[in-house]
C-alpha positions as CSV (number, residue, x, y, z in Angstrom):
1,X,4.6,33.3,-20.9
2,X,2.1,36.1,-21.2
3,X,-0.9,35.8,-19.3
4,X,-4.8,37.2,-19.2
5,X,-5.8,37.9,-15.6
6,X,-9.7,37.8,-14.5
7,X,-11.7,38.5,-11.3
8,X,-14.9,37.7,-10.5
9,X,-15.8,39.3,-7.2
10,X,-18.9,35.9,-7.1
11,X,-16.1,33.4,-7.7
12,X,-13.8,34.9,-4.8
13,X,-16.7,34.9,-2.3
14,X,-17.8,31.5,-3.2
15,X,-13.7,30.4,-2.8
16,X,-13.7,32.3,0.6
17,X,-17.2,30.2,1.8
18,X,-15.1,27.0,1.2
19,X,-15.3,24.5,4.2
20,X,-11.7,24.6,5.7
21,X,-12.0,20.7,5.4
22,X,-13.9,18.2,2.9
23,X,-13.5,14.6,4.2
24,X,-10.4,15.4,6.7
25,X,-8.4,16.7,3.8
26,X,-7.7,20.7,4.1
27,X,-8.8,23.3,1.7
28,X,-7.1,26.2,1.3
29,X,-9.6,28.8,2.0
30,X,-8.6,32.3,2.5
31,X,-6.2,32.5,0.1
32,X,-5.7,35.8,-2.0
33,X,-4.1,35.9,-5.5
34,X,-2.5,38.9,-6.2
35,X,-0.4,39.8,-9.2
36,X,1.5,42.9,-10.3
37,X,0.4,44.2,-13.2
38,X,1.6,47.3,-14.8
39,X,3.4,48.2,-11.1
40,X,-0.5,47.6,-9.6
41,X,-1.5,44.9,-6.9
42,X,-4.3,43.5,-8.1
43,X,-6.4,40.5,-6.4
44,X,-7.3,37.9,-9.8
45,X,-9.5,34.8,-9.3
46,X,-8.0,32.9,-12.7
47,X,-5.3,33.9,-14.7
48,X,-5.4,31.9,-18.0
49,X,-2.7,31.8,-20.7
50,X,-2.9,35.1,-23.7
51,X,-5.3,34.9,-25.9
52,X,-7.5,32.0,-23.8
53,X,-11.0,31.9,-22.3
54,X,-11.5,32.0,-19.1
55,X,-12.3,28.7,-17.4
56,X,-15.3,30.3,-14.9
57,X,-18.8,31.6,-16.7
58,X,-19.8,34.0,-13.7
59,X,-21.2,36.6,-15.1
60,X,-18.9,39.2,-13.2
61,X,-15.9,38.0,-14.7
62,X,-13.7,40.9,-15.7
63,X,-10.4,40.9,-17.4
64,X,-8.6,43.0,-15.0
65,X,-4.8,42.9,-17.1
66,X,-2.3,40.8,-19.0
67,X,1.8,40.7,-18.7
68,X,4.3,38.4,-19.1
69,X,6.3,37.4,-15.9
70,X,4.1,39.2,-13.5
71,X,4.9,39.0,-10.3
72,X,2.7,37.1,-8.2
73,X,1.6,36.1,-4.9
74,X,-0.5,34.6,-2.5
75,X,-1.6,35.5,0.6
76,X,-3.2,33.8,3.0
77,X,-6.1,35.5,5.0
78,X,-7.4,35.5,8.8
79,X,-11.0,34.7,9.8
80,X,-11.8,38.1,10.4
81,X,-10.9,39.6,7.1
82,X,-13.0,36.5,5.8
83,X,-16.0,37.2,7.2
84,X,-15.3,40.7,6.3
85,X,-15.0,40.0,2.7
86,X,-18.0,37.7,2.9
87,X,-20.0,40.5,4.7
88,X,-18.8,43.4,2.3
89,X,-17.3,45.2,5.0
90,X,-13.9,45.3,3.3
């Protein structure tokens, strides 16, 4: 399946703020999406099937590429590079 593959840098910020717990059940915050796109890394917030809006209205939403079996993967970040992203350090 071909796919359209978005980032908003607001959305990942907002994703990266998430409490690490709501109610005793675990989030998963600080995870990073990444797919390969054209042989590129690139970090996505929503990847939505070809063709289809995006589900998130932030007004920095980008499409950032489209394939079809793009390689994928998730990576899970420390605290540090958290409150680096959140502090625009990184």
């Amino acid at each position: 399946m071909e796919e359209d593959f978005y980032f908003s840098k607001k959305h990942f910020i907002k994703g990266l703020r998430m409490p690490r717990s709501i109610d005793g059940l675990l989030m998963k915050r600080g995870d990073l999406s990444v797919a390969k796109i054209d042989g590129v890394w690139k970090k996505y917030t929503e990847s939505v099937p070809r063709g289809r809006k995006p589900l998130s209205s932030h007004d920095d939403l980008v499409l950032i590429g489209s394939g079809k079996d793009v390689e994928i993967v998730r990576k899970h970040l420390s605290q540090e590079q958290i409150e680096n992203l959140i502090n625009g350090v990184v």
